[in-house]
VODREN-701388 format. One record per residue (C-alpha): residue number from 1; x, y negated, z negated. Coordinates in steps of 0.1 Angstrom, whole numbers, padded with zeros to 4 digits. Example, Ala and Ser with C-alpha at 12.3 -4.5 7.8 and 13.67 -1.06 7.14 Angstrom:
# VODREN-701388
{resi=1; c1=0123; c2=0045; c3=-0078}
{resi=2; c1=0137; c2=0011; c3=-0071}
END
This chain:
# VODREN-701388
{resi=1; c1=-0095; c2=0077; c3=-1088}
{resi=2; c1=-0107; c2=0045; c3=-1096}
{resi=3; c1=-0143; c2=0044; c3=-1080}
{resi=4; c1=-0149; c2=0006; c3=-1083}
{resi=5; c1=-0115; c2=-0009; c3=-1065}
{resi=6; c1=-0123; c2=0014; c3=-1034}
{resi=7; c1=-0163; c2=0014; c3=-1029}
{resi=8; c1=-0163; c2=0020; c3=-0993}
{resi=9; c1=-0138; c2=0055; c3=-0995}
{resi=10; c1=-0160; c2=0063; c3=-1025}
{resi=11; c1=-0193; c2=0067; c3=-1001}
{resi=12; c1=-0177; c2=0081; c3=-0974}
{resi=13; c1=-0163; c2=0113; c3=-0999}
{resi=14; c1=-0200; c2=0114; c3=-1009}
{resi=15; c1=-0213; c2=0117; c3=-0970}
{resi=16; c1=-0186; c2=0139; c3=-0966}
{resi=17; c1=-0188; c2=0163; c3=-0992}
{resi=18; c1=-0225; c2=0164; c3=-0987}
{resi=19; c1=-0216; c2=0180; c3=-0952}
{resi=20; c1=-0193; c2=0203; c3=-0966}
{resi=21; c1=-0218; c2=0214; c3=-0992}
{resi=22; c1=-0245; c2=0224; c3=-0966}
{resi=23; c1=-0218; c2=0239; c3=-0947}
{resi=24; c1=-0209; c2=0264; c3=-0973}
{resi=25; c1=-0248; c2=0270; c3=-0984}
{resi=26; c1=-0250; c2=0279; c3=-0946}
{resi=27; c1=-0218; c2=0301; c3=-0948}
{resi=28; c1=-0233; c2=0319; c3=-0976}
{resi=29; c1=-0252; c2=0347; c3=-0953}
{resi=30; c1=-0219; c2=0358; c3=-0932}
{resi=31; c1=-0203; c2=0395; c3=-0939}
{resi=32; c1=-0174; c2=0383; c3=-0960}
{resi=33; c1=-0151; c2=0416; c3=-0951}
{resi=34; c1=-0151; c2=0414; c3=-0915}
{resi=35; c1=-0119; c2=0391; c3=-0918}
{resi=36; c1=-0097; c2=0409; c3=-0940}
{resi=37; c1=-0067; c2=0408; c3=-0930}
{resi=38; c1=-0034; c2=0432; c3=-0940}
{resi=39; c1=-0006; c2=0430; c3=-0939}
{resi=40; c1=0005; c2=0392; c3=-0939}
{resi=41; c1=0030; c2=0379; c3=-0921}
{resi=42; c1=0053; c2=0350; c3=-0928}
{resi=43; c1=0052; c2=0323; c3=-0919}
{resi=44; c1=0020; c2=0325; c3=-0903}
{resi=45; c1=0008; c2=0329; c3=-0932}
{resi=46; c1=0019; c2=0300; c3=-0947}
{resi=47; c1=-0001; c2=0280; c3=-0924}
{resi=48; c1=-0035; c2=0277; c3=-0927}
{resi=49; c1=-0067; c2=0300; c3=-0918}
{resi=50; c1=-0094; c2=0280; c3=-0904}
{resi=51; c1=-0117; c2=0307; c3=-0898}
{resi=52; c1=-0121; c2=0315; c3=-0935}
{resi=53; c1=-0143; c2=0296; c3=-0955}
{resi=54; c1=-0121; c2=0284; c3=-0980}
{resi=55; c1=-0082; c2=0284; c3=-0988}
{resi=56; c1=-0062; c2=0266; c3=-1007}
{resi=57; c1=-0025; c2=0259; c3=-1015}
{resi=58; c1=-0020; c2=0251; c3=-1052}
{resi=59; c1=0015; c2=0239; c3=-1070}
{resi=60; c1=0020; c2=0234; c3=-1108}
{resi=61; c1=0054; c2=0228; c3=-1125}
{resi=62; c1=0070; c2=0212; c3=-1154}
{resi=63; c1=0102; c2=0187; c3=-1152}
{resi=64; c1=0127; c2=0172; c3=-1176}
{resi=65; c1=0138; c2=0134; c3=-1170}
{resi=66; c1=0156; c2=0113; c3=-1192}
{resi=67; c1=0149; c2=0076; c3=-1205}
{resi=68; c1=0165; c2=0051; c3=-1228}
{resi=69; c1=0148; c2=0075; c3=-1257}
{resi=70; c1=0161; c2=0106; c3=-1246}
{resi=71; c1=0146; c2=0135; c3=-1225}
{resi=72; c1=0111; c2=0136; c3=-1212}
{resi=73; c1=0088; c2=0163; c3=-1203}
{resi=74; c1=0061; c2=0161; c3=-1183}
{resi=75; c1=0039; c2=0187; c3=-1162}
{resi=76; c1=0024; c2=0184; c3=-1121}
{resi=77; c1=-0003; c2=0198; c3=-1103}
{resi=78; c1=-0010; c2=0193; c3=-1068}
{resi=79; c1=-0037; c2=0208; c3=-1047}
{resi=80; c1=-0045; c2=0209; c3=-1011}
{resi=81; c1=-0082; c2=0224; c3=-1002}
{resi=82; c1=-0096; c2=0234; c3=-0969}
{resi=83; c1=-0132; c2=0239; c3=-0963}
{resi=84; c1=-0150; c2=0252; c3=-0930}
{resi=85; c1=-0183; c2=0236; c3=-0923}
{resi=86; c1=-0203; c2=0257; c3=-0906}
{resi=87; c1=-0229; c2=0239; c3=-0897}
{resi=88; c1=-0202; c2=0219; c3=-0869}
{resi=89; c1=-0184; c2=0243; c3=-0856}
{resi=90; c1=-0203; c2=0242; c3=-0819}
{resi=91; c1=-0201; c2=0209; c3=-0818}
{resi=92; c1=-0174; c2=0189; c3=-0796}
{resi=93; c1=-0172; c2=0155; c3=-0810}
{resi=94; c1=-0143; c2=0140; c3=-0823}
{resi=95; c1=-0161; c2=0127; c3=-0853}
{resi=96; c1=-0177; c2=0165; c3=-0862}
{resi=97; c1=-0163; c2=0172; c3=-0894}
{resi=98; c1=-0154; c2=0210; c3=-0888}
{resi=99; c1=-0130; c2=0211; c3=-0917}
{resi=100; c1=-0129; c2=0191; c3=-0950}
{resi=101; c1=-0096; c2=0187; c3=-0964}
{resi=102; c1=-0095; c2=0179; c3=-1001}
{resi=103; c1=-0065; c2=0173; c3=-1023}
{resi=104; c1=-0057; c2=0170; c3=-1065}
{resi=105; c1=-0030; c2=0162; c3=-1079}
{resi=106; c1=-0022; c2=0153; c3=-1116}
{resi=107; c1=0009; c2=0145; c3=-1139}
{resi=108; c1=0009; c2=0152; c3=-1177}
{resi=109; c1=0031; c2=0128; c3=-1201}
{resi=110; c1=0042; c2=0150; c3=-1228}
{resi=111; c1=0055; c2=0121; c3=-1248}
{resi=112; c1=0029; c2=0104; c3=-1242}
{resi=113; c1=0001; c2=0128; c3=-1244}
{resi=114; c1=-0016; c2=0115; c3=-1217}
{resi=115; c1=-0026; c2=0133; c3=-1184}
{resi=116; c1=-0030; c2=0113; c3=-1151}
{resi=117; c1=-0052; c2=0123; c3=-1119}
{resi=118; c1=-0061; c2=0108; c3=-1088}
{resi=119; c1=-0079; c2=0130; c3=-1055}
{resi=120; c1=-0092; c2=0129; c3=-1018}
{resi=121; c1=-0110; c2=0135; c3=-0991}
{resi=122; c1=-0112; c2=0137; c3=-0954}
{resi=123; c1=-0126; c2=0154; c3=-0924}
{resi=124; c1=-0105; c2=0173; c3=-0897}
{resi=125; c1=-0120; c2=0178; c3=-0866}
{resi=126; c1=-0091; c2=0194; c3=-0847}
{resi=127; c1=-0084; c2=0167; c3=-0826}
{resi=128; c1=-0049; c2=0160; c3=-0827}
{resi=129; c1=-0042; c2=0121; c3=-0831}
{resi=130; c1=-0078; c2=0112; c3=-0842}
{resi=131; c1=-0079; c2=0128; c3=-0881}
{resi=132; c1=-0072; c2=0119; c3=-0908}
{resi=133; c1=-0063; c2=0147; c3=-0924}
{resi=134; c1=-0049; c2=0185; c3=-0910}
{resi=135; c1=-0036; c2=0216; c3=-0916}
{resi=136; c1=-0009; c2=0235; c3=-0896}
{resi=137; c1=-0018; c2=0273; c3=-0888}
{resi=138; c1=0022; c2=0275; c3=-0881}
{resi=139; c1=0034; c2=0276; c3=-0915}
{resi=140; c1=0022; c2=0248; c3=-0946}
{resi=141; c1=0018; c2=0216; c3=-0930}
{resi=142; c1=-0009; c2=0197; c3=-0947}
{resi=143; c1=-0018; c2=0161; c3=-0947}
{resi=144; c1=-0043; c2=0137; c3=-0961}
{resi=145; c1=-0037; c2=0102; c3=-0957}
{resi=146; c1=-0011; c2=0098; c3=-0974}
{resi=147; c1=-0006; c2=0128; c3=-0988}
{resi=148; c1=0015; c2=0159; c3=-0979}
{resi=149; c1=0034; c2=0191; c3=-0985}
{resi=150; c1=0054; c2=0208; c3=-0960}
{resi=151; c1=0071; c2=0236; c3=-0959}
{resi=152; c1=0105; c2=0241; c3=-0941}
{resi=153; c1=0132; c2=0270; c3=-0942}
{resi=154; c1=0129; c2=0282; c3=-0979}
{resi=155; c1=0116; c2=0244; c3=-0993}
{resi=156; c1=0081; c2=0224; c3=-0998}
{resi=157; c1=0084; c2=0191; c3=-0995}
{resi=158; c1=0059; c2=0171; c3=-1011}
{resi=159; c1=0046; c2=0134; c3=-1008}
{resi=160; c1=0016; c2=0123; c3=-1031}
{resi=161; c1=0013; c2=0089; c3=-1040}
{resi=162; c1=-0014; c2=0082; c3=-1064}
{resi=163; c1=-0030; c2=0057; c3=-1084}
{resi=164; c1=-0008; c2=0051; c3=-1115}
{resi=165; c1=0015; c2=0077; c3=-1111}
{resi=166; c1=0035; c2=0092; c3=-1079}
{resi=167; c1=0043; c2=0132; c3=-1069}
{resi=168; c1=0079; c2=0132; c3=-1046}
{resi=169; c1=0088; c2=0166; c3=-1051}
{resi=170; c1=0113; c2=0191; c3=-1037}
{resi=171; c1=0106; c2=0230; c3=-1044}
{resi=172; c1=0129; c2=0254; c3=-1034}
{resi=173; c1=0126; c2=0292; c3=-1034}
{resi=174; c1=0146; c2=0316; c3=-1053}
{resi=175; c1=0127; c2=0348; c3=-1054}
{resi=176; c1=0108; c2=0369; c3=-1025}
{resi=177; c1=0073; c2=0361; c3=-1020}
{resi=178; c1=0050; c2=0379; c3=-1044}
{resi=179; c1=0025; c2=0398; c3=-1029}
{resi=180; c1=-0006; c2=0396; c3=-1054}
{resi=181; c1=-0036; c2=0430; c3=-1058}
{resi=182; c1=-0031; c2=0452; c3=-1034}
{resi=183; c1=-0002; c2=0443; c3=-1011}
{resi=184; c1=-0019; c2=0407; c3=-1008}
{resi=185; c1=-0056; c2=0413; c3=-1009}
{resi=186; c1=-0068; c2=0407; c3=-1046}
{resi=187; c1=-0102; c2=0416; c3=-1057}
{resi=188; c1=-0120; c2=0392; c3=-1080}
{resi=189; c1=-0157; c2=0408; c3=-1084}
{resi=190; c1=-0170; c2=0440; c3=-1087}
{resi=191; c1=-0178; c2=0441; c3=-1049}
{resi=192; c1=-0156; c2=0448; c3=-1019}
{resi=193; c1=-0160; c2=0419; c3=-1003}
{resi=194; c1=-0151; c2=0399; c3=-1034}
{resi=195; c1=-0117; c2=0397; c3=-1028}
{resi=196; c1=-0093; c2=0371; c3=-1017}
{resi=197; c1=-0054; c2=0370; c3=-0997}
{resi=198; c1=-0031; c2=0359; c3=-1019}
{resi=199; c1=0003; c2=0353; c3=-1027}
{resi=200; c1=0025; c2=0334; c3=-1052}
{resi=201; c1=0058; c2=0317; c3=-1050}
{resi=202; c1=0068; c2=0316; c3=-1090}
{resi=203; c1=0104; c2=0305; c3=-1100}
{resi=204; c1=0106; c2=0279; c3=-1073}
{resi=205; c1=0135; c2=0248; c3=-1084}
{resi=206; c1=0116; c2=0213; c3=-1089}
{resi=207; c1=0139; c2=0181; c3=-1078}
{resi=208; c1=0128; c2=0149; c3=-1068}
{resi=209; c1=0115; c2=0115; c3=-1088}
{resi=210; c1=0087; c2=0113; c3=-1107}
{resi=211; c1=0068; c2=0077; c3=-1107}
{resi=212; c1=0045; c2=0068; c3=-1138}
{resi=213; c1=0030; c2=0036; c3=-1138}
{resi=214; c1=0065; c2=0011; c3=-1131}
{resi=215; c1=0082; c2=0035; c3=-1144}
{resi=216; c1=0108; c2=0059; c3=-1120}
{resi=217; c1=0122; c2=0091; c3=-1134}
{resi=218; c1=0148; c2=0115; c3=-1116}
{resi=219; c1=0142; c2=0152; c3=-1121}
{resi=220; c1=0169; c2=0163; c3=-1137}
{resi=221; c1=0159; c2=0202; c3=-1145}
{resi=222; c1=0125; c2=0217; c3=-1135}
{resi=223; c1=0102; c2=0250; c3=-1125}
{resi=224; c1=0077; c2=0251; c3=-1100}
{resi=225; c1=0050; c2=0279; c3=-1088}
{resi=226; c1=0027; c2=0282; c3=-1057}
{resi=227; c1=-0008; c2=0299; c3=-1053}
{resi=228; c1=-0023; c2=0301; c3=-1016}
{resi=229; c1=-0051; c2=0320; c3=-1015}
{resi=230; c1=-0082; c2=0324; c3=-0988}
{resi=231; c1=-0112; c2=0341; c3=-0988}
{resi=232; c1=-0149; c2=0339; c3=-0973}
{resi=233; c1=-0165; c2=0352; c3=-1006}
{resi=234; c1=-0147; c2=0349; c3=-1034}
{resi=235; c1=-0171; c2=0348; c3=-1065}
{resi=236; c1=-0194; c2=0374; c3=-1077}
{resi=237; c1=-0232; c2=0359; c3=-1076}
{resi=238; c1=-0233; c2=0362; c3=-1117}
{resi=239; c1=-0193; c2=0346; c3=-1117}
{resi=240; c1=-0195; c2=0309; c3=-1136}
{resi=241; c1=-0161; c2=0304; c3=-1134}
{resi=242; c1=-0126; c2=0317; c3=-1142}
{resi=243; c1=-0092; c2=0315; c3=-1164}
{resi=244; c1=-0059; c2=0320; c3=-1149}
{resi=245; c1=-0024; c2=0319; c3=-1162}
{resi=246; c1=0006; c2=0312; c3=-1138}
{resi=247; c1=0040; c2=0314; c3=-1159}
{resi=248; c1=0074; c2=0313; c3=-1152}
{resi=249; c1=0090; c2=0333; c3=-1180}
{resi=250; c1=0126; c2=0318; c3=-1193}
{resi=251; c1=0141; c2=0354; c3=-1181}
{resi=252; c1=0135; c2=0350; c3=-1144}
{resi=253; c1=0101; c2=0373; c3=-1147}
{resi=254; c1=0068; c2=0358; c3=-1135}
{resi=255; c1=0031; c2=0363; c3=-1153}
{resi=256; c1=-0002; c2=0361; c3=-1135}
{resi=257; c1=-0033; c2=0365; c3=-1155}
{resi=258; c1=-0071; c2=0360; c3=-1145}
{resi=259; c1=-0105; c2=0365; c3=-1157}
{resi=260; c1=-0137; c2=0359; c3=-1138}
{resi=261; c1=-0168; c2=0349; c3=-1162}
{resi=262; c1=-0203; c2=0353; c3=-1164}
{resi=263; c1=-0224; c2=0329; c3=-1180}
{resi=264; c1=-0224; c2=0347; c3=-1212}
{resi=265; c1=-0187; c2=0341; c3=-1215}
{resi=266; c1=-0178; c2=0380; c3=-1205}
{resi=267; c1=-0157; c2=0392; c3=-1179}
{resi=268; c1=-0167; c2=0404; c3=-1146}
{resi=269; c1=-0134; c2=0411; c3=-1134}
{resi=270; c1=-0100; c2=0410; c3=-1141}
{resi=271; c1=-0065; c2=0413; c3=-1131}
{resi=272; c1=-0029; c2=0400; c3=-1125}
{resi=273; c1=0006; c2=0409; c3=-1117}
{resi=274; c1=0040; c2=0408; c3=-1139}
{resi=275; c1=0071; c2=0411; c3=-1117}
{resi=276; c1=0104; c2=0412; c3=-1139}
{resi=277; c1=0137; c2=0393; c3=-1130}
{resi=278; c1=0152; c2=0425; c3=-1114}
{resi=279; c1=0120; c2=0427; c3=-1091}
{resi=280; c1=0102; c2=0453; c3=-1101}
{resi=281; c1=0060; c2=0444; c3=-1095}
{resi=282; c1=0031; c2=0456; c3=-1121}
{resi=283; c1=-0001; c2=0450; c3=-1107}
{resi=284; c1=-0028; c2=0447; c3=-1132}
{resi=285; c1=-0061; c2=0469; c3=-1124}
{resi=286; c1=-0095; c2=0457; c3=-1136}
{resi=287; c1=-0098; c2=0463; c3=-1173}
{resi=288; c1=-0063; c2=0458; c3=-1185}
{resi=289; c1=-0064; c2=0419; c3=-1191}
{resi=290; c1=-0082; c2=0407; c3=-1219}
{resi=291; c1=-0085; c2=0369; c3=-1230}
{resi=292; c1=-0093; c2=0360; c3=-1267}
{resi=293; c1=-0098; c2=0326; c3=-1273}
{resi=294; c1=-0076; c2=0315; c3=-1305}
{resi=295; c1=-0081; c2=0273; c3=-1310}
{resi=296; c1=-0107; c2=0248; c3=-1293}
{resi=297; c1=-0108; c2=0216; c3=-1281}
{resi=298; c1=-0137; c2=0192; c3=-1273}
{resi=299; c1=-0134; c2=0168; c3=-1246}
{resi=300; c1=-0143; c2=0131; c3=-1256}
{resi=301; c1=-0153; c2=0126; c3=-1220}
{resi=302; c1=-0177; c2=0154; c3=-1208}
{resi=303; c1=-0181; c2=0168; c3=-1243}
{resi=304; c1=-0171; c2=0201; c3=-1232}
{resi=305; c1=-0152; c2=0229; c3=-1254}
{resi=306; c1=-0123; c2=0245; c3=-1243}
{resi=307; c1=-0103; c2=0272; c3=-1255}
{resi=308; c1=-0066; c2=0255; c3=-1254}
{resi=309; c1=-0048; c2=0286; c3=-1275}
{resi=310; c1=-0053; c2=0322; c3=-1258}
{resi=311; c1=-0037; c2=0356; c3=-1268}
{resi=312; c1=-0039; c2=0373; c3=-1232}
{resi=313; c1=-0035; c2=0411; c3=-1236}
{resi=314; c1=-0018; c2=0424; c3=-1209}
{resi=315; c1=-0001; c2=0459; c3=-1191}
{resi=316; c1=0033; c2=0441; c3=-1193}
{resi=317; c1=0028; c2=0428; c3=-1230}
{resi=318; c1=0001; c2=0407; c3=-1250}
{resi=319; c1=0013; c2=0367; c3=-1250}
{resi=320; c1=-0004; c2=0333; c3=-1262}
{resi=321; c1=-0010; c2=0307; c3=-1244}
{resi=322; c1=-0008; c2=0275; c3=-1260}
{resi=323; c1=-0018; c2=0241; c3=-1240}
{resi=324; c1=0016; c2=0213; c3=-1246}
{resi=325; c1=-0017; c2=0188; c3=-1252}
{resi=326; c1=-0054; c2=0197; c3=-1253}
{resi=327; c1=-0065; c2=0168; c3=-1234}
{resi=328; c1=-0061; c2=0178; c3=-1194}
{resi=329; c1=-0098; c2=0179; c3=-1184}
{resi=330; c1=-0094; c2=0166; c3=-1149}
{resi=331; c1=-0132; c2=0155; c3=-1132}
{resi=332; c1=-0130; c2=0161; c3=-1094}
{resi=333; c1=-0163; c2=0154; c3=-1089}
{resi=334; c1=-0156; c2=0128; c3=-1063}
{resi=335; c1=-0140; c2=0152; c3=-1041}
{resi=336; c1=-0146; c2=0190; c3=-1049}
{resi=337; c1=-0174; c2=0183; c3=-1070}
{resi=338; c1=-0157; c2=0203; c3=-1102}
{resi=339; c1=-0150; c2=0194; c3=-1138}
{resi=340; c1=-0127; c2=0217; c3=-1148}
{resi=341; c1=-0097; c2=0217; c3=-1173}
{resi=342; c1=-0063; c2=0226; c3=-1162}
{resi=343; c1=-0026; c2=0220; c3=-1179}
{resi=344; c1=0010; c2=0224; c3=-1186}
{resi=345; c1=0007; c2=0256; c3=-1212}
{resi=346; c1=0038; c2=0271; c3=-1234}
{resi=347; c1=0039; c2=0310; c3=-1231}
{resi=348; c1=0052; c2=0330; c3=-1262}
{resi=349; c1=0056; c2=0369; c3=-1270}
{resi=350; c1=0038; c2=0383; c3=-1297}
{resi=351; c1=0058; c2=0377; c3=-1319}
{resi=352; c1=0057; c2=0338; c3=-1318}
{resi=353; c1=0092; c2=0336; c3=-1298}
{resi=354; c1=0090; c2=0312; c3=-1265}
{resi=355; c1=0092; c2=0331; c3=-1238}
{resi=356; c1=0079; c2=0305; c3=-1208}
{resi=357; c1=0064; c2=0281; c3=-1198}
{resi=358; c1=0034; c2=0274; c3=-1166}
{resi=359; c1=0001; c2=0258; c3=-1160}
{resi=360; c1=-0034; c2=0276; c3=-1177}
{resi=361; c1=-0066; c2=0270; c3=-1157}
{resi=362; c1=-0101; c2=0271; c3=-1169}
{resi=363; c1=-0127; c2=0264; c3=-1144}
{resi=364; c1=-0173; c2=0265; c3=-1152}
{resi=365; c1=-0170; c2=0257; c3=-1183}
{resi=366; c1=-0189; c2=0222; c3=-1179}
{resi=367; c1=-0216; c2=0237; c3=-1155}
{resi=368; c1=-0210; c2=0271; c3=-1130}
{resi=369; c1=-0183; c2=0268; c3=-1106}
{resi=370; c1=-0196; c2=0266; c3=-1068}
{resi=371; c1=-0174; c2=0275; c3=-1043}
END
């Protein structure tokens, strides 16, 4: 976002995201496993859970448009955040910031080899009418300002107009929700309470337009896939950060993939899921995923190093991950307060042969990740 053509939004994120910092360094003391929750039920579970320190709902895809040159490619990301401030939750004033909404989203030029990113923030206070942003316990019903996603029937709707580019995307569902760990509750640290609800949505149909700078494009094919996760303790103490894969395989199948890091670059935990076209669901148990970094890339703007080629070793097969262009750092330090890198990633068997194609995320490598 450009900082400089919006000064007064830019020091109201910082007050902002000042309170939700000292709400979650208050948070830090609660029993994380009181809350867990089993089994989930839809669409409740959609919605949003307030009491949990943090959630959010997280959409990547890739899309095929045509121009006067031919077919283009590019890749989206949007992300919705919730975060509970402690520190207000007795208080009754309209203005008490008792929830922080934050939201990414970014589209990736393939032609162009260019990604694009804008973000925001805003503080719900669960007063209907008087916020500026919310989110729907019901089912997904999230806004910020102007931006939203909605989900309705078997369909997300979502609205995301940002600086230089536009997000107006249809995703509809074509497989059964896929329960991730054990039957929803996925453990990322060696801990009990180190362990999230989650689910995914993979193989979701993309329609919808596409705006990049004055340019309008029409989604003519495209492949979507939803994370919403919420926890109250998700990272191990020793955790800097983490890689995931999400992929949509070409077959109908679906890859997850994860890795939580020290700051020695080892992994503290581990797992994933692979659920075939026919249905059939692997989940992955700690020590059976293994990411080897194959190819590097610098960024010229944080001067951080990146792995952008991985061969993942996993129970359902060993793949590498190859990102479509190395430069998709996105700096979300106006809003979440992350730099992290996070792109439209090529999926192929061992054997070289292209098997998908999804988004590879790789967050604490510019300093550790705080959530």
């Amino acid at each position: 976002m450009n900082s400089r053509a919006r000064p007064p939004f830019q020091s109201r994120r910082r007050r902002l995201l000042g309170a939700g910092l000292a709400g979650l360094t208050l948070w830090a003391g609660a029993t994380p496993v009181r809350s867990l929750r089993l089994p989930m039920v839809f669409p409740r579970d959609y919605g949003s859970h307030p009491d949990f320190r943090t959630e959010w709902w997280y959409i990547t895809g890739y899309a095929t448009a045509h121009d006067s040159l031919g077919p283009r490619e590019f890749g989206f990301q949007l992300t919705f955040f919730r975060s509970r401030v402690m520190a207000t939750q007795a208080l009754t004033s309209a203005f008490a910031a008792k929830q922080l909404i934050f939201a990414h989203a970014a589209l990736t030029d393939v032609r162009g080899k260019k990604m694009r990113h804008d973000q925001r923030i805003a503080r719900s206070s669960g007063h209907p009418g008087f916020d500026l942003a919310s989110a729907s316990e019901q089912d997904t019903d999230i806004t910020l300002r102007d931006w939203s996603l909605v989900h309705q029937g078997r369909s997300y709707a979502a609205r995301l107009p940002a600086h230089g580019f536009d997000l107006e995307l249809r995703c509809d569902e074509t497989q059964p929700v896929l329960l991730q760990g054990d039957h929803g509750l996925s453990r990322k640290g060696p801990l009990p309470g180190e362990t999230s609800h989650y689910y995914s949505q993979p193989q979701l149909t993309a329609q919808g337009t596409l705006r990049l700078g004055s340019q309008s494009f029409d989604i003519i094919a495209g492949r979507a896939w939803l994370d919403h996760e919420w926890s109250d303790d998700l990272l191990d103490s020793r955790a800097v950060g983490w890689d995931w894969i999400g992929m949509n395989l070409h077959d109908g199948s679906a890859l997850t993939a994860f890795r939580i890091r020290d700051g020695a670059g080892n992994a503290l935990w581990d797992g994933g899921s692979f659920r075939d076209a026919s249905g059939d669901l692997k989940i992955f148990r700690h020590g059976k995923v293994v990411f080897s970094a194959l190819r590097r890339w610098k960024s010229p703007a944080t001067q951080t190093v990146y792995p952008v080629q991985w061969r993942v070793s996993t129970p359902a097969g060993t793949y590498v991950v190859s990102a479509v262009i190395a430069n998709q750092e996105l700096d979300s330090r106006a809003s979440t307060g992350a730099v992290y890198w996070e792109g439209l990633s090529d999926l192929a068997d061992s054997d070289g042969r292209p098997v998908g194609r999804g988004y590879l995320e790789m967050t604490g490598y510019t300093q550790p990740l705080r959530l």
